[in-house]
PyMOL Python script that loads the backbone (N, CA, C, O; Angstrom):
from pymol import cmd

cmd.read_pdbstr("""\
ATOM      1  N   UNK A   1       7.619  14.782   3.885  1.00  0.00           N
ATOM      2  CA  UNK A   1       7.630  13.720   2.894  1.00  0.00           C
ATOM      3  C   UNK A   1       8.134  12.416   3.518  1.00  0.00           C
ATOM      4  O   UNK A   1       7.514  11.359   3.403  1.00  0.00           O
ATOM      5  N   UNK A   2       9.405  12.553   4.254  1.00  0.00           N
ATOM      6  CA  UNK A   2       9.739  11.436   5.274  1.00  0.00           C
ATOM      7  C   UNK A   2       8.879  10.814   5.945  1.00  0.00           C
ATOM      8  O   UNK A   2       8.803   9.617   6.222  1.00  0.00           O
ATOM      9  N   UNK A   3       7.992  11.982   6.293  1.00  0.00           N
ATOM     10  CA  UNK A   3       7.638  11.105   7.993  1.00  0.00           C
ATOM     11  C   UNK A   3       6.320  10.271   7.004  1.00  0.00           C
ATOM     12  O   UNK A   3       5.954   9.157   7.378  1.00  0.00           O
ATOM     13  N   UNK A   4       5.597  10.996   5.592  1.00  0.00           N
ATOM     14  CA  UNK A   4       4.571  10.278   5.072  1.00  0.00           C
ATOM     15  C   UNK A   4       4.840   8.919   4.412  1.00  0.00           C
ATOM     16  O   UNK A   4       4.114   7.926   4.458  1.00  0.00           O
ATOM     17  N   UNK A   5       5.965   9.053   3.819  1.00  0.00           N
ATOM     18  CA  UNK A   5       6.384   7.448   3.627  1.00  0.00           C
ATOM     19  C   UNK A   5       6.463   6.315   4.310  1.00  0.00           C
ATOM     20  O   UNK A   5       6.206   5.124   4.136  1.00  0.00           O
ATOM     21  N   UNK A   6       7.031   7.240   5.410  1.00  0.00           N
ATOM     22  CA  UNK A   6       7.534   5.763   7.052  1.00  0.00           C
ATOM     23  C   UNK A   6       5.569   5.577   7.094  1.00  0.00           C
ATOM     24  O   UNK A   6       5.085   4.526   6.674  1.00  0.00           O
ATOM     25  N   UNK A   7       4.812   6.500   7.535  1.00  0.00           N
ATOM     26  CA  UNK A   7       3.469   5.766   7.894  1.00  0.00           C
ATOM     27  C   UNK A   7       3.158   5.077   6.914  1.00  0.00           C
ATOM     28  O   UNK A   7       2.745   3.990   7.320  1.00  0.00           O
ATOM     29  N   UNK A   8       3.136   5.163   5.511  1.00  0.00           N
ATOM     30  CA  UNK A   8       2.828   4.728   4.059  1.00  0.00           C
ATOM     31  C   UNK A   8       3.427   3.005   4.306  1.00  0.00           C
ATOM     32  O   UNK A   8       2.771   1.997   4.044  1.00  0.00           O
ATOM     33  N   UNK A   9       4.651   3.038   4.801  1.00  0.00           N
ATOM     34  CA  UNK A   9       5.155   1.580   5.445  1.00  0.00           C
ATOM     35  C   UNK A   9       4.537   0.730   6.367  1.00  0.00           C
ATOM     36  O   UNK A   9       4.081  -0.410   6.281  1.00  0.00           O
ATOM     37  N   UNK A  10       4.630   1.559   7.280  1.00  0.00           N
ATOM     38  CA  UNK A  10       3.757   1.059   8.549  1.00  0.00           C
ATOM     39  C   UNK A  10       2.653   0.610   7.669  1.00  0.00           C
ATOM     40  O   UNK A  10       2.851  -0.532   7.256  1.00  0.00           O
ATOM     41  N   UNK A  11       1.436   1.206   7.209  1.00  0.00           N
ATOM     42  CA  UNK A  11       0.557   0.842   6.713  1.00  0.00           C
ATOM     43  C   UNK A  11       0.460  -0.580   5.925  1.00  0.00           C
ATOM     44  O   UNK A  11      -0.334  -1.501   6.117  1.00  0.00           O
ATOM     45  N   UNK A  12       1.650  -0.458   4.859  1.00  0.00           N
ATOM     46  CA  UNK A  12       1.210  -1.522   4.475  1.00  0.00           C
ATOM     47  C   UNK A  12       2.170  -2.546   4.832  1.00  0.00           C
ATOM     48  O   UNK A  12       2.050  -3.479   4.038  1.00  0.00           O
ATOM     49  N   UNK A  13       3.277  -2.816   5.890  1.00  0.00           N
ATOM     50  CA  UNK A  13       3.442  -4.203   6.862  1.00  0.00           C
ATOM     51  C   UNK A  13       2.723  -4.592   7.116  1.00  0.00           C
ATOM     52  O   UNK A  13       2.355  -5.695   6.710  1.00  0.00           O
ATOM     53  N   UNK A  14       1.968  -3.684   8.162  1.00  0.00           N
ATOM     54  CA  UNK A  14       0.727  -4.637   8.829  1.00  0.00           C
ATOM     55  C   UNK A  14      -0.527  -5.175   7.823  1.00  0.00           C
ATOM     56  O   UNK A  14      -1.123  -6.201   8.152  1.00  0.00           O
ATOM     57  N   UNK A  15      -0.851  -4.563   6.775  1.00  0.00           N
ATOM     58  CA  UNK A  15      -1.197  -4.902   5.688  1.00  0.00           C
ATOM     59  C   UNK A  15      -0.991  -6.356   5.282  1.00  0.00           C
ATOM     60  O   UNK A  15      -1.967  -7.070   5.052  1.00  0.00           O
ATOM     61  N   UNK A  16       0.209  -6.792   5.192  1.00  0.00           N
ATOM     62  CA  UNK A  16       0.713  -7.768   4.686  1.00  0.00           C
ATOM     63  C   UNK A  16       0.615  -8.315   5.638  1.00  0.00           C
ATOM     64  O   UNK A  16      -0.269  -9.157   5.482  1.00  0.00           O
ATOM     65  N   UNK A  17       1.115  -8.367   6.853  1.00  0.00           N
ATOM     66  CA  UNK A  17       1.000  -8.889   8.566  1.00  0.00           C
ATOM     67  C   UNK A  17      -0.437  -9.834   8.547  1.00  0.00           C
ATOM     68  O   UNK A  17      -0.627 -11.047   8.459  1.00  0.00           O
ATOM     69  N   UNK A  18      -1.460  -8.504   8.693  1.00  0.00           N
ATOM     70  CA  UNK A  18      -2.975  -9.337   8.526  1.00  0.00           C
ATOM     71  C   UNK A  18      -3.476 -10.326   7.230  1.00  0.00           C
ATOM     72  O   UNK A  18      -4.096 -11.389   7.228  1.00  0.00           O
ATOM     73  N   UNK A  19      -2.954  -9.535   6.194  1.00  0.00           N
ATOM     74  CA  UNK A  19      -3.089 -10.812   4.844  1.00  0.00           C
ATOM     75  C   UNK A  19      -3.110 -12.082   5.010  1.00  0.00           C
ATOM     76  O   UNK A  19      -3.942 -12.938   4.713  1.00  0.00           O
ATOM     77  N   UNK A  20      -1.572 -12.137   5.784  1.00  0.00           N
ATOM     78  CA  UNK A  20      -0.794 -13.594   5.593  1.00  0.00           C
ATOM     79  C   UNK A  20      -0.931 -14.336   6.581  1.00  0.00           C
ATOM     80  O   UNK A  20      -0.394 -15.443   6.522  1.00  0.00           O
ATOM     81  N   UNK A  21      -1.826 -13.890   8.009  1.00  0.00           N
ATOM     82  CA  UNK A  21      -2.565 -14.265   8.790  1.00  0.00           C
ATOM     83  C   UNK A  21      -3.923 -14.615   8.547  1.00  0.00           C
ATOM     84  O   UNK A  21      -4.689 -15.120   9.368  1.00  0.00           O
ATOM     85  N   UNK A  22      -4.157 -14.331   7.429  1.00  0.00           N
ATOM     86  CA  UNK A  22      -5.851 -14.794   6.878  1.00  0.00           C
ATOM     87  C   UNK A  22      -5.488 -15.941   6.374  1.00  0.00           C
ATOM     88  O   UNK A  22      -6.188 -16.850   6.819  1.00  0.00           O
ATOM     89  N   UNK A  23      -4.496 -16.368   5.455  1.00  0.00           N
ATOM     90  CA  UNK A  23      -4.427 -17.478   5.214  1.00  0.00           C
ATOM     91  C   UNK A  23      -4.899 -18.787   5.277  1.00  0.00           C
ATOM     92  O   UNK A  23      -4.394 -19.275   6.288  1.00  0.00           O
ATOM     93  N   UNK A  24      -5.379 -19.344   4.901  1.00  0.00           N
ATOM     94  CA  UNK A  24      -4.973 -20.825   5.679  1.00  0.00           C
ATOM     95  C   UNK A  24      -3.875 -21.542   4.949  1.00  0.00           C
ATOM     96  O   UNK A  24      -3.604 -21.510   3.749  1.00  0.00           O
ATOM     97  N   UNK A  25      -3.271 -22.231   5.984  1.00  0.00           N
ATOM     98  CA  UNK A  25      -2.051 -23.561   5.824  1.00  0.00           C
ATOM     99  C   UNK A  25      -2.460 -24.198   4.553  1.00  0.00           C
ATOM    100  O   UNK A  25      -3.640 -24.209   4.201  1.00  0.00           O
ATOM    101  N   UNK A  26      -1.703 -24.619   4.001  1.00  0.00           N
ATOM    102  CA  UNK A  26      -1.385 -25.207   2.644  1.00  0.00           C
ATOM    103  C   UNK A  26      -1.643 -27.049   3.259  1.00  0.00           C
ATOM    104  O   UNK A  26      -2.315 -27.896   2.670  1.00  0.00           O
ATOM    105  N   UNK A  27      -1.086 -27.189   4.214  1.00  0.00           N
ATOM    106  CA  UNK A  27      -1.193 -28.683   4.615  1.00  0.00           C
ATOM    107  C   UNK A  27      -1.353 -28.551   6.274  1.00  0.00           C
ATOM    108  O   UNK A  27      -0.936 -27.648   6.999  1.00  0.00           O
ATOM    109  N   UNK A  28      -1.954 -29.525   6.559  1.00  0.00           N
ATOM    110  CA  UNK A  28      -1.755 -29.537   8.091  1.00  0.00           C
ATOM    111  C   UNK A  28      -1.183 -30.965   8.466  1.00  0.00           C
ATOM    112  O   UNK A  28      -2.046 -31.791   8.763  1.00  0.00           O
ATOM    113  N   UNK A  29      -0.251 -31.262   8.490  1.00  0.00           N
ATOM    114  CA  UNK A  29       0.216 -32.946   8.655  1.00  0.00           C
ATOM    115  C   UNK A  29      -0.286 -34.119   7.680  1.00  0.00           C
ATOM    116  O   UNK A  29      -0.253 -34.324   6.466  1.00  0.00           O
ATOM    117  N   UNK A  30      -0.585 -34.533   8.387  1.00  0.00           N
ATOM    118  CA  UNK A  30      -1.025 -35.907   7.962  1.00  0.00           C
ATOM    119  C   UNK A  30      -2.801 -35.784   7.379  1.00  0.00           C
ATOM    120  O   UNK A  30      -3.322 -36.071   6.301  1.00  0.00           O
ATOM    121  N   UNK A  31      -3.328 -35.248   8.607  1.00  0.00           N
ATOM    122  CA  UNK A  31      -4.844 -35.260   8.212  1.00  0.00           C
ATOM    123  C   UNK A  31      -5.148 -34.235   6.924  1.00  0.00           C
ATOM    124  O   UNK A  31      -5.923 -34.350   5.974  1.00  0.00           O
ATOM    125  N   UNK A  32      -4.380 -33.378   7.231  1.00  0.00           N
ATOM    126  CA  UNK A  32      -4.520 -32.230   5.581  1.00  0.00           C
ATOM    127  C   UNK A  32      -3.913 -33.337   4.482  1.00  0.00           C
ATOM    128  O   UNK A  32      -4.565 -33.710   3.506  1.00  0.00           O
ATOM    129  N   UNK A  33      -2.908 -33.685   4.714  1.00  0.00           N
ATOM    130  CA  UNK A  33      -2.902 -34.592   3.404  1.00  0.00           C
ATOM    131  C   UNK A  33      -4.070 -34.898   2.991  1.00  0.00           C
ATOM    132  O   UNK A  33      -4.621 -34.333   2.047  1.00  0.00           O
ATOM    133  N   UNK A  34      -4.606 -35.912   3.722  1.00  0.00           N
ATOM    134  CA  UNK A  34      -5.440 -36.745   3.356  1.00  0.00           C
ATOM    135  C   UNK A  34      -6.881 -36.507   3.075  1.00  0.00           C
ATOM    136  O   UNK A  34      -7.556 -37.231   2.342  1.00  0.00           O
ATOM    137  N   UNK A  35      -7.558 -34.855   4.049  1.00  0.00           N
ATOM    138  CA  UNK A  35      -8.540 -34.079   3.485  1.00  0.00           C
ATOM    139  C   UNK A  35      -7.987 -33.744   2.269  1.00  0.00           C
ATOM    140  O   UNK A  35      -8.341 -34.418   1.301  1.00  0.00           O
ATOM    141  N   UNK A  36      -6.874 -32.487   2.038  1.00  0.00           N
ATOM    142  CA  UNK A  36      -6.150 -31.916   0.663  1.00  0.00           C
ATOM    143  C   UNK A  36      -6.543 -32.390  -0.684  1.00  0.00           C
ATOM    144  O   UNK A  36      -6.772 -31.932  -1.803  1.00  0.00           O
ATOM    145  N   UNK A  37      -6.506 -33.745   0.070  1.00  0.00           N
ATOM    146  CA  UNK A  37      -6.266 -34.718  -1.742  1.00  0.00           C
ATOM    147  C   UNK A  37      -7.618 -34.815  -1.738  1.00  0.00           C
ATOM    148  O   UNK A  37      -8.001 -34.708  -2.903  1.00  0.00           O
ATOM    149  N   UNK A  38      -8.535 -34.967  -0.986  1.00  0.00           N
ATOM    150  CA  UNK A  38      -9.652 -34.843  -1.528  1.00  0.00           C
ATOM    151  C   UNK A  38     -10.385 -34.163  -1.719  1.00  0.00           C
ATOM    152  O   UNK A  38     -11.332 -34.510  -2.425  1.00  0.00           O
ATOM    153  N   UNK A  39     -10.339 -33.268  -1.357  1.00  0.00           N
ATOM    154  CA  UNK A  39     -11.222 -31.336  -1.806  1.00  0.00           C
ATOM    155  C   UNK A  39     -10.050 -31.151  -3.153  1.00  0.00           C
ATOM    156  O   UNK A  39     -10.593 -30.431  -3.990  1.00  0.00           O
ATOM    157  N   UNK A  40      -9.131 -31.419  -3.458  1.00  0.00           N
ATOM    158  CA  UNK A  40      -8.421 -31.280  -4.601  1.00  0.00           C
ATOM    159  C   UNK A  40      -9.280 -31.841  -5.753  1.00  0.00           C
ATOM    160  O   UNK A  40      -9.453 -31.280  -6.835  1.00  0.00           O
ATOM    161  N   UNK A  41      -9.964 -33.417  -5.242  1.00  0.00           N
ATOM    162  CA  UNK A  41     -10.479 -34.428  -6.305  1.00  0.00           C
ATOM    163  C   UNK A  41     -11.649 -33.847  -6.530  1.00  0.00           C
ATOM    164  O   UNK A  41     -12.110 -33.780  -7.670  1.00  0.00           O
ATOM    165  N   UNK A  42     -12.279 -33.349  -5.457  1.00  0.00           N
ATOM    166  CA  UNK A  42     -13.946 -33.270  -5.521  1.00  0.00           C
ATOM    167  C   UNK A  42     -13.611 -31.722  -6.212  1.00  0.00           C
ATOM    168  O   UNK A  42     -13.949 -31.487  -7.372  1.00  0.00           O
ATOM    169  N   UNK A  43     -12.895 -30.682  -5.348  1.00  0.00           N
ATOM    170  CA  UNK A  43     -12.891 -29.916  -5.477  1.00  0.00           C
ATOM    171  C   UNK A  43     -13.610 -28.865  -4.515  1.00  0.00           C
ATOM    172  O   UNK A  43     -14.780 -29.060  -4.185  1.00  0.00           O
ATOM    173  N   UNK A  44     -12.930 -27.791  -4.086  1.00  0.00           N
ATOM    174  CA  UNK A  44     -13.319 -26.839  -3.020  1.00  0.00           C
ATOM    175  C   UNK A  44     -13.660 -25.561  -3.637  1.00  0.00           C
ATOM    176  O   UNK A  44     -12.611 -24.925  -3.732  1.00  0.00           O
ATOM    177  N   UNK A  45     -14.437 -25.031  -4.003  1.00  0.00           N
ATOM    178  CA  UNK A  45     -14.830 -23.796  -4.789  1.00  0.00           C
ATOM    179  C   UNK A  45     -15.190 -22.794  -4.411  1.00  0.00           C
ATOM    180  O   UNK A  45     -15.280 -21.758  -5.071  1.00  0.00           O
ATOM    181  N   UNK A  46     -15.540 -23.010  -2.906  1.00  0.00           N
ATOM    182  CA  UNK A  46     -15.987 -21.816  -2.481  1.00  0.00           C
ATOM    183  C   UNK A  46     -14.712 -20.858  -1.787  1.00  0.00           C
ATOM    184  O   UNK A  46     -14.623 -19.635  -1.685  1.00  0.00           O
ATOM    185  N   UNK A  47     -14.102 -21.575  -1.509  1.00  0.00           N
ATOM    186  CA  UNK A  47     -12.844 -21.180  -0.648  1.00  0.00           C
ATOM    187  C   UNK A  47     -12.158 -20.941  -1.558  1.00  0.00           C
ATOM    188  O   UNK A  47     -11.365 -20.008  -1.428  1.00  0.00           O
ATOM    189  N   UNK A  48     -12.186 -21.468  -2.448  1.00  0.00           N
ATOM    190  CA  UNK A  48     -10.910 -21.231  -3.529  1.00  0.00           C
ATOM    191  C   UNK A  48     -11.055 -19.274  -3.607  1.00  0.00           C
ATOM    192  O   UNK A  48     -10.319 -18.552  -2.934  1.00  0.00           O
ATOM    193  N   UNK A  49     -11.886 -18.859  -4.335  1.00  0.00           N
ATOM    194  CA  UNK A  49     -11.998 -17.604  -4.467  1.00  0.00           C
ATOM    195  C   UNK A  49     -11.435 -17.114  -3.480  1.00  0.00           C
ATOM    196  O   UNK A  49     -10.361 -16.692  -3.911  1.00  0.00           O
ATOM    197  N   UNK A  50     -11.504 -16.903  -2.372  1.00  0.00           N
ATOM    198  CA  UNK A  50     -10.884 -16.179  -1.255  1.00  0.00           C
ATOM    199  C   UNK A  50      -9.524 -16.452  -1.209  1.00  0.00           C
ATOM    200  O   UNK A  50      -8.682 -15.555  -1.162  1.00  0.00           O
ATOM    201  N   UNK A  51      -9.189 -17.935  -1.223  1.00  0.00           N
ATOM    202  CA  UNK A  51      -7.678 -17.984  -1.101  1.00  0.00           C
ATOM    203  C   UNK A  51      -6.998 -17.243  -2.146  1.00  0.00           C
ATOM    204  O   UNK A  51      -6.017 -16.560  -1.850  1.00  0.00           O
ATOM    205  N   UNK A  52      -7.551 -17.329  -3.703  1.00  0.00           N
ATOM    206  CA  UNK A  52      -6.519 -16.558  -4.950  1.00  0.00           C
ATOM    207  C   UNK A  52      -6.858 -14.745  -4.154  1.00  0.00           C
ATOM    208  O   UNK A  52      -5.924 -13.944  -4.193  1.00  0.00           O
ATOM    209  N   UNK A  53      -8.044 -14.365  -3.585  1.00  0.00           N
ATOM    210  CA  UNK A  53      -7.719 -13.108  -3.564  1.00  0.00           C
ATOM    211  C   UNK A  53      -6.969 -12.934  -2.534  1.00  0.00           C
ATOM    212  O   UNK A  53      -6.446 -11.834  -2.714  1.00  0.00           O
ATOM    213  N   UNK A  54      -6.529 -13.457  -1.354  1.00  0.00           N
ATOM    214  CA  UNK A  54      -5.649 -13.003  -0.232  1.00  0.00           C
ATOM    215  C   UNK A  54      -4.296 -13.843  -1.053  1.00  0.00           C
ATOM    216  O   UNK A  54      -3.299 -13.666  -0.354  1.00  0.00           O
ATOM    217  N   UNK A  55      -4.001 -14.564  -2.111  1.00  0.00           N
ATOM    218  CA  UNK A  55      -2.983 -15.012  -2.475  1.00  0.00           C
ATOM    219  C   UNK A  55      -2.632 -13.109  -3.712  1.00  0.00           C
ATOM    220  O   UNK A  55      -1.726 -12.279  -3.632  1.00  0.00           O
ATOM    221  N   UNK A  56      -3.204 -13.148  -4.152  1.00  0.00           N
ATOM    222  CA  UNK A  56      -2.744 -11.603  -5.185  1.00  0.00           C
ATOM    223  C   UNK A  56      -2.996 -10.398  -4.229  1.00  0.00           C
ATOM    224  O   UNK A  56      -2.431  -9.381  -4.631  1.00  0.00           O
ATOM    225  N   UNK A  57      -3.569 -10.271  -3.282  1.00  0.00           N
ATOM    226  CA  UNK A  57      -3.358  -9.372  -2.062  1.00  0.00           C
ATOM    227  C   UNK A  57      -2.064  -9.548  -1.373  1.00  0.00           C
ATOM    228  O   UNK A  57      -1.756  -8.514  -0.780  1.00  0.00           O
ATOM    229  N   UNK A  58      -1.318 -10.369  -1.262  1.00  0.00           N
ATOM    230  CA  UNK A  58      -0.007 -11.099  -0.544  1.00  0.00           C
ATOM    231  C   UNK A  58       0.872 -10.140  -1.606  1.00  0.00           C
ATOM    232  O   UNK A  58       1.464  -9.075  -1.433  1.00  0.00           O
ATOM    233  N   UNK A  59       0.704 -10.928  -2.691  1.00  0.00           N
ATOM    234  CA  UNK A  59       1.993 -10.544  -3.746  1.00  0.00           C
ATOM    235  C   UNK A  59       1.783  -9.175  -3.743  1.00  0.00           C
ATOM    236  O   UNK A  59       2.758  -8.485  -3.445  1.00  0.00           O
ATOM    237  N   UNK A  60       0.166  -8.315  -4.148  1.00  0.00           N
ATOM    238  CA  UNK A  60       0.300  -6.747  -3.971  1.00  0.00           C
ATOM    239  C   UNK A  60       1.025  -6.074  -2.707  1.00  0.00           C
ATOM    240  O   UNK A  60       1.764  -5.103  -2.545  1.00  0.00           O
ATOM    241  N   UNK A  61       0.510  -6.966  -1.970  1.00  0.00           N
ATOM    242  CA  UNK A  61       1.350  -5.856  -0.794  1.00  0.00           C
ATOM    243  C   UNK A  61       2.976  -6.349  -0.821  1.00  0.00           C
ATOM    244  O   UNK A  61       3.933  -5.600  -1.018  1.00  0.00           O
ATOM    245  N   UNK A  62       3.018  -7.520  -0.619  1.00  0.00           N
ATOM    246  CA  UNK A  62       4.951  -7.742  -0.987  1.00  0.00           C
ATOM    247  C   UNK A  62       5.527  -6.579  -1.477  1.00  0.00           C
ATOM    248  O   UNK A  62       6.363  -5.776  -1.064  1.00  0.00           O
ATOM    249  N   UNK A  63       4.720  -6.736  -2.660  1.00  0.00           N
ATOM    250  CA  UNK A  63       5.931  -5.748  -4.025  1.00  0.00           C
ATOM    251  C   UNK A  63       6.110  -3.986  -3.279  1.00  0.00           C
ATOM    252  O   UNK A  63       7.088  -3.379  -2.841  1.00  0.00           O
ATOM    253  N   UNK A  64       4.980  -3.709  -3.390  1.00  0.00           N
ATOM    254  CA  UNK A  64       4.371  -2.539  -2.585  1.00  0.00           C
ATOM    255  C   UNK A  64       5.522  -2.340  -1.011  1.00  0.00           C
ATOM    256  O   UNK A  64       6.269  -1.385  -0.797  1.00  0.00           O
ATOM    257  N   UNK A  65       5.380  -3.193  -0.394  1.00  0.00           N
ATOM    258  CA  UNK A  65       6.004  -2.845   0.761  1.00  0.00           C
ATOM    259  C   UNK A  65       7.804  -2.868   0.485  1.00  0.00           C
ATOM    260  O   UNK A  65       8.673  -2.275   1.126  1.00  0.00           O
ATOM    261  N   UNK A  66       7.934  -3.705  -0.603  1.00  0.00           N
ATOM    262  CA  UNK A  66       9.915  -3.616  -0.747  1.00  0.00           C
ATOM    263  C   UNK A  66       9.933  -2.627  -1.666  1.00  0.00           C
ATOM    264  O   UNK A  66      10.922  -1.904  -1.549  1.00  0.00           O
ATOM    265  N   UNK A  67       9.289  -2.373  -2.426  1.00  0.00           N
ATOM    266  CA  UNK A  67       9.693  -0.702  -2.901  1.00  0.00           C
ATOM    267  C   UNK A  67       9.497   0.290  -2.504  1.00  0.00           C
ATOM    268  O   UNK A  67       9.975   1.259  -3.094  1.00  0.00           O
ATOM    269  N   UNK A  68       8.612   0.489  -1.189  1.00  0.00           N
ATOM    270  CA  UNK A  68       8.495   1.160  -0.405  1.00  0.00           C
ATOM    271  C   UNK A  68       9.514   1.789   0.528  1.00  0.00           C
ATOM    272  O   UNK A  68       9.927   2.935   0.699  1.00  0.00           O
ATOM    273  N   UNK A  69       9.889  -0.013   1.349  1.00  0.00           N
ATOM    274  CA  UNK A  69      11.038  -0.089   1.574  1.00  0.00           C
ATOM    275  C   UNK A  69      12.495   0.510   0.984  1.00  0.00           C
ATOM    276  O   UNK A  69      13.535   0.691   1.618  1.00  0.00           O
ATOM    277  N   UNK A  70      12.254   0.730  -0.292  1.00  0.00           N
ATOM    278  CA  UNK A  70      13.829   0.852  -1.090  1.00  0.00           C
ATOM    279  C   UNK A  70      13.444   2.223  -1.111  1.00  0.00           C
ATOM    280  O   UNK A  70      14.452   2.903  -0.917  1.00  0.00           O
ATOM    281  N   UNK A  71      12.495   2.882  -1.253  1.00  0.00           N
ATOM    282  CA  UNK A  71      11.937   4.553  -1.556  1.00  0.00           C
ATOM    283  C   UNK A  71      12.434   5.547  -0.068  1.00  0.00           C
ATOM    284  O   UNK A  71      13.143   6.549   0.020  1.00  0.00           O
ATOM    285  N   UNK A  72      11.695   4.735   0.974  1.00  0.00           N
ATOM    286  CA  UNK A  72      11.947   5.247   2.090  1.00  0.00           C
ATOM    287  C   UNK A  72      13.544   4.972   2.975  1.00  0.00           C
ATOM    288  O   UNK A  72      13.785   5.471   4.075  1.00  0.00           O
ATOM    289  N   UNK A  73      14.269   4.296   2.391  1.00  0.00           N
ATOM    290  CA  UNK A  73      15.579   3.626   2.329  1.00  0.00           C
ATOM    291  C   UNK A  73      16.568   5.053   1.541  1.00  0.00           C
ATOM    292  O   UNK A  73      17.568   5.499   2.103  1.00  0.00           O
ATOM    293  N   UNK A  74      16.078   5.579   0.254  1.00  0.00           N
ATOM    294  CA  UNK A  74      16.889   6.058  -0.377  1.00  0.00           C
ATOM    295  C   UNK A  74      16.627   7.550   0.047  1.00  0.00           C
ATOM    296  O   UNK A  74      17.601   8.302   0.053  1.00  0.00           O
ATOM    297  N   UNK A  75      14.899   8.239   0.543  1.00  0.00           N
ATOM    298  CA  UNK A  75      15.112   9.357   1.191  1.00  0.00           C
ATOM    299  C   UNK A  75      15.329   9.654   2.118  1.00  0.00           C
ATOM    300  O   UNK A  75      15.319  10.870   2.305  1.00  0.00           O
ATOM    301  N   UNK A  76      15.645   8.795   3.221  1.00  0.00           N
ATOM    302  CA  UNK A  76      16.617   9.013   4.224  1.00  0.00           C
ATOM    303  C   UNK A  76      17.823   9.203   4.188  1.00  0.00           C
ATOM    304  O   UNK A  76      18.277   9.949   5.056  1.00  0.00           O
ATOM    305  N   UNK A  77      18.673   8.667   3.283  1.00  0.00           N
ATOM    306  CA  UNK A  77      19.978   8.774   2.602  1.00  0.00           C
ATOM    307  C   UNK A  77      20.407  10.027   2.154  1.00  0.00           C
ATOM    308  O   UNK A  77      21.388  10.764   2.252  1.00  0.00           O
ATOM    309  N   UNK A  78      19.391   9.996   1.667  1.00  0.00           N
ATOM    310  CA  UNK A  78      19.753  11.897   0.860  1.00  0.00           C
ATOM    311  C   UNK A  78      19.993  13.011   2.238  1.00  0.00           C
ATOM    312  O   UNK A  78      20.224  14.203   2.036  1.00  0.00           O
TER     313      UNK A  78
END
""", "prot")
cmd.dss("prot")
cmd.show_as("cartoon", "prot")
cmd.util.cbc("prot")
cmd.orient("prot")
């Protein structure tokens, strides 16, 4: 049961690892400003979709991996 949890971890770090590496940057200096504000105005739609799903893929694996964390935390303890 131990050793399936620790891989169950492993799994989903790197999970989260690759997620948050798909990303893209929120700003890049100066020039993202100044693109930003305007795919904001016009609007970027195609990308958008991808960013909300690797943005609720982020938070799934977060939650997922610290209770994981706290699961595999407390049966080692025992």
């Amino acid at each position: 049961m131990e050793i399936a949890l620790k891989i169950l971890l492993i799994i989903f770090s790197l999970g989260l690892i690759g997620v948050v590496l798909l990303q893209r940057g929120k700003s890049a200096g100066l020039s993202g400003a100044i693109s930003g504000g305007a795919e904001h105005l016009f609007g970027k739609q195609k990308a958008r979709g991808m960013d909300l799903f690797l943005q609720r893929m982020t938070i799934a694996l977060a939650v997922g991996f610290f209770v994981l964390a706290l699961v595999v935390a407390w049966v080692v303890k025992s």
